[in-house]
N, C-alpha and C positions, 0 to 999 in steps of 0.2 A: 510862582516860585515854589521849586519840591519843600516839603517839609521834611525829607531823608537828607540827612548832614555828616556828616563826619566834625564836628567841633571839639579839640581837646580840650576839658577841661583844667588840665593844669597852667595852660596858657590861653585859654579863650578863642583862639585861632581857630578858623572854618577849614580846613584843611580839603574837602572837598565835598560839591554837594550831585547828590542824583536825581533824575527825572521822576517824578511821580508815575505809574504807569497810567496809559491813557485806556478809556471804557473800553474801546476795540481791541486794546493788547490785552488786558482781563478778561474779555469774553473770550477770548483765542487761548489764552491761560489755561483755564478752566476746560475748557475742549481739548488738549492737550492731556490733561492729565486724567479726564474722562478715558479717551483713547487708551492713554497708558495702562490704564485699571482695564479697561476691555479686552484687551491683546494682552501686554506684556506679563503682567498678573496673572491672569486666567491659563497662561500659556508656560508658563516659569513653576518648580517648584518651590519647597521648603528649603531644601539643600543649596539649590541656586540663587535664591534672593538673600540666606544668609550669605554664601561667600560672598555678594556685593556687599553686605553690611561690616560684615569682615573686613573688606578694603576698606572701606569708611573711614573706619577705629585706625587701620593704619594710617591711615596717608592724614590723619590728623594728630599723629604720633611727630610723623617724618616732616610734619608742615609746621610742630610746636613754635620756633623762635619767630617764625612771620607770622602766625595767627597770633601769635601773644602781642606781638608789637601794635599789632591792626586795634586787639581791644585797652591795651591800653593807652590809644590815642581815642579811643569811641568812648569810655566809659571810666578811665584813673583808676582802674583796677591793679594794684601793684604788682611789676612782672614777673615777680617767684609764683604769686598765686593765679596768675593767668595761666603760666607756665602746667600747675597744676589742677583748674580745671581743663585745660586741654587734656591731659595726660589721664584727667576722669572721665573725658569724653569719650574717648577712646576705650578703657574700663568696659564703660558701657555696653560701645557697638559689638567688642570683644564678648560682653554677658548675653545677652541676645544672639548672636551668630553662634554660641559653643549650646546654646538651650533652647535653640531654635526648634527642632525637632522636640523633645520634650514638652515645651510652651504648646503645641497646634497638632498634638497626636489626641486621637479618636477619644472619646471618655465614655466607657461601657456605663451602661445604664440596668441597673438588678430589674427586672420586671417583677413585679406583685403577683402576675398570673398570666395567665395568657399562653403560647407557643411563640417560639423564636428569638428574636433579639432586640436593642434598642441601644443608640448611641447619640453621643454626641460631638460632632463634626465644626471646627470654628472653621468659617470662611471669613475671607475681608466683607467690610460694606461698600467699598469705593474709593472715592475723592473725600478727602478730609483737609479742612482747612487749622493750621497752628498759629494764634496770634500769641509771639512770645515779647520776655523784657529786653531790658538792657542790661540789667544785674548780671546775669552769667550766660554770654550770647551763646557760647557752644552747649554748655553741658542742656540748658534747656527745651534747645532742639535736638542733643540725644536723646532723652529719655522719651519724647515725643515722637521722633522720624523712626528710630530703633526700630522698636518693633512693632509699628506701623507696616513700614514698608516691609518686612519681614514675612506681617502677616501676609502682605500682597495691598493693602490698602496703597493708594497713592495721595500725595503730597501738596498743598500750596502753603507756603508757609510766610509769611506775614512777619517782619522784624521790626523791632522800634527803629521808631523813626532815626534814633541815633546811631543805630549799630548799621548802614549799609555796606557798608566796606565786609565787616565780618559776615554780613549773611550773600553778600557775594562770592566770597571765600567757602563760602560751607557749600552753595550752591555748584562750585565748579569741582569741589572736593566730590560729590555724588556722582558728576558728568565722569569725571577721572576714575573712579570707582568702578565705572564701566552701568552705571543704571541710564535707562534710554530715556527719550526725548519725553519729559509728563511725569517721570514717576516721582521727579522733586522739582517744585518749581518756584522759585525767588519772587515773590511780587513786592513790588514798592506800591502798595495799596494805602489809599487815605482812609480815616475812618468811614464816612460816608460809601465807597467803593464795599466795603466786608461788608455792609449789608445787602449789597447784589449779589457776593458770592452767598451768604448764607443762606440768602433765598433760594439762589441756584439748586433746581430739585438735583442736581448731578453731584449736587454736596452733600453729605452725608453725615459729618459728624463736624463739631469744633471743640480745641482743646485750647483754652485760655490760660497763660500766665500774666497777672498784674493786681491791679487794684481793684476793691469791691464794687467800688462806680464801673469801673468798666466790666467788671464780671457780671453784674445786674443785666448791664445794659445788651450784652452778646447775650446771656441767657433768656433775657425777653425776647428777643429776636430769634434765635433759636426754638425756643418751646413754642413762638405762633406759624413756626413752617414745620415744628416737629422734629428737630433736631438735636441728635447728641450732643452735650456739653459733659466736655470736664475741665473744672478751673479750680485754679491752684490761686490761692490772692494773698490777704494780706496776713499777719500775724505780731503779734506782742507775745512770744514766747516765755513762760517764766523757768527761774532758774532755782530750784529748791535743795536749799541746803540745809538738812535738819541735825546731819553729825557728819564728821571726819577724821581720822587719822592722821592728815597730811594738809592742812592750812594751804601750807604754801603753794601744796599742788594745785588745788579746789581753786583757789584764789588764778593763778594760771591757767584755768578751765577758764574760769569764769571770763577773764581777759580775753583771751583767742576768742570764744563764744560772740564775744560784743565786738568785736574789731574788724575781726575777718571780711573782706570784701570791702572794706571804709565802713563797717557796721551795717551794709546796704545788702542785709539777705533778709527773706523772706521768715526762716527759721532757725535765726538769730536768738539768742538768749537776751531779753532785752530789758523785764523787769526779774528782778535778785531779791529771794524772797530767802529772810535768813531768819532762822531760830534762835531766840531769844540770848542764851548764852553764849551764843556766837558771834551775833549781831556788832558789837564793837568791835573785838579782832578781825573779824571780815572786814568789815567797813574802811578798816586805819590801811590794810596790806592792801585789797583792792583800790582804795582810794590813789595811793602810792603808786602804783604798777601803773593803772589808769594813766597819772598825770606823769609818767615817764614812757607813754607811746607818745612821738613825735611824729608828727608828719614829714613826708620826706618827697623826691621826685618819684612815681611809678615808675619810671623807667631803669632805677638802682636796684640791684639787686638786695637790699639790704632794706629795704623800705618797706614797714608795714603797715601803715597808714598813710592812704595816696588822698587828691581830692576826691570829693562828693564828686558823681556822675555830671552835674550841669549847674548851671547856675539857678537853674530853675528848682533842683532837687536842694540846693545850699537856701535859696531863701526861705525853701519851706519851713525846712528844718529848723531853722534863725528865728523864725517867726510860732514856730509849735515851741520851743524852749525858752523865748520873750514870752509867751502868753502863762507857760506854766509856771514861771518865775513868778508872774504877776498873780498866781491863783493860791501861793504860798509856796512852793515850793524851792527846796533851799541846794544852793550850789554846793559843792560840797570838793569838785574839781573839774575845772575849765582853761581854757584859752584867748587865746586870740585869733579871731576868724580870720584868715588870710585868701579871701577870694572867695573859690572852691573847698578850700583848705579850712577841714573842720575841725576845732580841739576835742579829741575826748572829754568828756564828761559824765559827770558822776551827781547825781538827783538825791535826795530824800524826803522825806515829809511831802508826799504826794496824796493828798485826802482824795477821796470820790466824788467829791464835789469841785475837784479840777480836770479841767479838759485832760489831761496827761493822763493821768488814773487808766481812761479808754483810750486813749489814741497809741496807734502803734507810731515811735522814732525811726525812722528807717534814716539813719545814720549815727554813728559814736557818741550817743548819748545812755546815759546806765542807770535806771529807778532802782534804790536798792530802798525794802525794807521788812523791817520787824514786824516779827510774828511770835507768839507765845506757845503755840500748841501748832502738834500734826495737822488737826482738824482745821485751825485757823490760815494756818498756809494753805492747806488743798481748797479752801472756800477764798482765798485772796488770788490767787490763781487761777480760777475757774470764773472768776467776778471778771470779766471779759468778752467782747463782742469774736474775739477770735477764738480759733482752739485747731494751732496746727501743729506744733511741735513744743515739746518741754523736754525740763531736766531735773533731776533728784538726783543728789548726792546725799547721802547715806553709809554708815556701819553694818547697818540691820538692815540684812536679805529679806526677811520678812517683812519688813516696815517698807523698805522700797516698789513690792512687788505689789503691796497692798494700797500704796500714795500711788502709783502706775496705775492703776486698777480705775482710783476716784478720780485720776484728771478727765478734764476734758480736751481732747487733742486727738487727733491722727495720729500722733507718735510719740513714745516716749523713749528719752533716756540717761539708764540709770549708771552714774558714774562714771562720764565719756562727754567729751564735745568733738565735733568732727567725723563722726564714726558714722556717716553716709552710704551707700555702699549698692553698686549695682542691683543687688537683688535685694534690695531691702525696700518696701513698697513706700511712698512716699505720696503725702497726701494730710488733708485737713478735714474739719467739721466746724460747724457755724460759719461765722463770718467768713473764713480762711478758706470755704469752698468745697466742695466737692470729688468723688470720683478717685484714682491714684495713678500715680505715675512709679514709671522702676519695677523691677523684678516680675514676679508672676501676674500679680496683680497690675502691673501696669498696661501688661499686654492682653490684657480682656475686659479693658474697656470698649474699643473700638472692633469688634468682631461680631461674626453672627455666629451665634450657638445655635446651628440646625438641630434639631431633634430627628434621629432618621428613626424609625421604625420600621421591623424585618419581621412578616409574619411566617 
């Protein structure tokens, strides 16, 4: 039986399932998109592989109301915000096709001595494999195929098990795009299966999104055939509010930050670390706001808290919030679990010596706590196996750029939630991974920086 499902989670319903691909149709896979990096690449420029990327972004404009419907029967993503990572999806292939040429032009190199010249020329590597989530099916394999295939690199790309429909969809939107037979290619690959392709010497690099178990696990595997990784995993983002102006608004940062997606993103604001005189007033209006998001059907346009992705992502979740209940930590706003269907909630008195402290929530659960000092926030913060993205809210320009400065993360930022943005590089340290995805920096990971030298 395939392990690729379509199952919604708002109804439980197997809605339809796909075939595993068999060893033969993976090794033909793989040879495929060999070829295509041989010929089609090599033979294609900059100008022309961005216009196929260009279509891309369109026709996943022009496709939004059936791509959205697809993922929120694969993952309870509620449909306004399906709606809008498609429309970021798109963003995307738009920012790579208009920087294309900028991104992959020659980079002069000053010589120290010598006669003549010296440059630096990116070429692709090859065949690259993407194993991505379920959390945001489209926009993941944008910022990943983007400017890959851009560069000339070609495609296998790997989807959860649960999103087949939507990576069928992305799959027919590149054929439609006008890119040839290889240069993106859809595998329903088991785990077991990615470790032939990564072997595969015709493979060349892998970019991972998910969990640090499985990001360990591809990276081992990777580094003993000598292969590129970049992986993007998990995170407990903190949320740092040391002064403000505007309660009300901060407190509405702070909400959207924890909710978005069913609270199921990666760089999510997840633990709310507040300054002391603050700390009450926050607590009462967040608490408040919190326990008036309802859960509602994904498919209303009006709903912004849908189910948890599976039932398998509900238990976990049920059972990390039973354990940290049990470690002392105290409710503060909750619900009633209905299935899938997860209540917002709201934590505090979380010591270090409960599991909660370290483990990232990856669903509508919110640690909020008290701090006395600058310092003590930036050291309650940093006290963390992750470090992919954070937030500071702040009065003092100074004081922010300075808290920015001492976190530990991939990214900060200061007085904004949501403010993602094609060119803006995205990416983590420690636990949360490696390497960046998005803007300039995302497209030079996977290339070869030739050194030419001109005597």
């Amino acid at each position: 039986m395939s392990e690729f499902a379509v199952v919604n989670p708002a109804t439980g319903e197997t809605v339809k399932s796909y075939p595993t691909i068999s060893n033969d149709e993976l090794v033909a896979a793989i040879a495929r998109a060999d070829e295509a990096h041989r010929s089609w690449s090599r033979s294609t420029t900059v100008e022309q592989r961005a216009a196929l990327i260009r279509r891309v972004g369109e026709l996943h404009v022009e496709r939004r109301e059936e791509l959205a419907d697809i993922i929120v029967r694969e993952m309870g993503k509620p449909r306004e915000q399906a709606l809008g990572e498609i429309d970021f999806s798109g963003d995307i292939y738009g920012y790579y096709a208009d920087n294309a040429a900028d991104l992959m032009r020659d980079e002069p190199i000053e010589l120290m001595g010598g006669e003549g010249s010296a440059l630096i020329r990116r070429n692709s590597l090859g065949v690259l494999l993407g194993i991505m989530p379920w959390n945001f099916p489209y926009y993941q394999v944008a910022r990943f195929a983007g400017p890959n295939l851009i560069i000339g690199n070609t495609i296998l790309l790997k989807h959860a098990a649960q999103c087949p429909e939507s990576a069928a969809a992305i799959e027919q939107i590149f054929l439609d795009a006008g890119f040839p037979d290889g240069a993106y290619v859809n595998i329903y690959a088991s785990h077991d299966q990615l470790g032939t392709v990564i072997a595969d010497p015709r493979v060349h690099g892998v970019s991972l999104t998910g969990s640090e178990r499985a990001g360990a696990a591809v990276a081992e595997l990777a580094g003993k055939h000598l292969k590129k990784v970049v992986l993007e995993l998990g995170g407990s983002d903190p949320f740092i509010l040391l002064s403000t102006d505007d309660l009300d608004a901060t407190v509405e940062a702070a909400v959207a930050a924890r909710v978005d997606n069913n609270g199921q993103a990666c760089n999510a604001a997840k633990r709310f670390i507040v300054i002391d005189d603050l700390y009450e007033p926050f607590l009462e209006k967040f608490s408040s706001a919190m326990s008036a998001v309802a859960f509602g059907d994904p498919m209303a346009d009006d709903t912004v808290l849908g189910p948890l992705s599976s039932a398998t992502a509900s238990d976990r979740l049920q059972e990390q919030l039973d354990r940290a209940i049990a470690g002392g930590a105290r409710v503060v706003v909750s619900g009633d679990r209905k299935d899938n269907y997860f209540p917002a909630t709201v934590l505090t008195d979380i010591t270090p010596s409960n599991d909660a402290y370290h483990e990232e929530f990856f669903g509508p659960v919110a640690a909020v706590y008290r701090v006395g000092s600058e310092d003590e926030a930036i050291s309650l913060a940093n006290d963390t196996p992750f470090g992919l993205g954070s937030y500071v809210f702040t009065t003092d320009a100074e004081q922010a750029l300075r808290v920015a400065d001492r976190i530990d993360a991939g990214m900060v930022f200061v007085n904004v939630v949501g403010a993602d943005s094609p060119e803006l590089p995205f990416g983590g340290i420690k636990g949360s991974g490696s390497g960046r995805e998005l803007g300039r920096f995302g497209a030079d990971e996977f290339v070869n920086k030739k050194m030419i030298r001109i005597g």
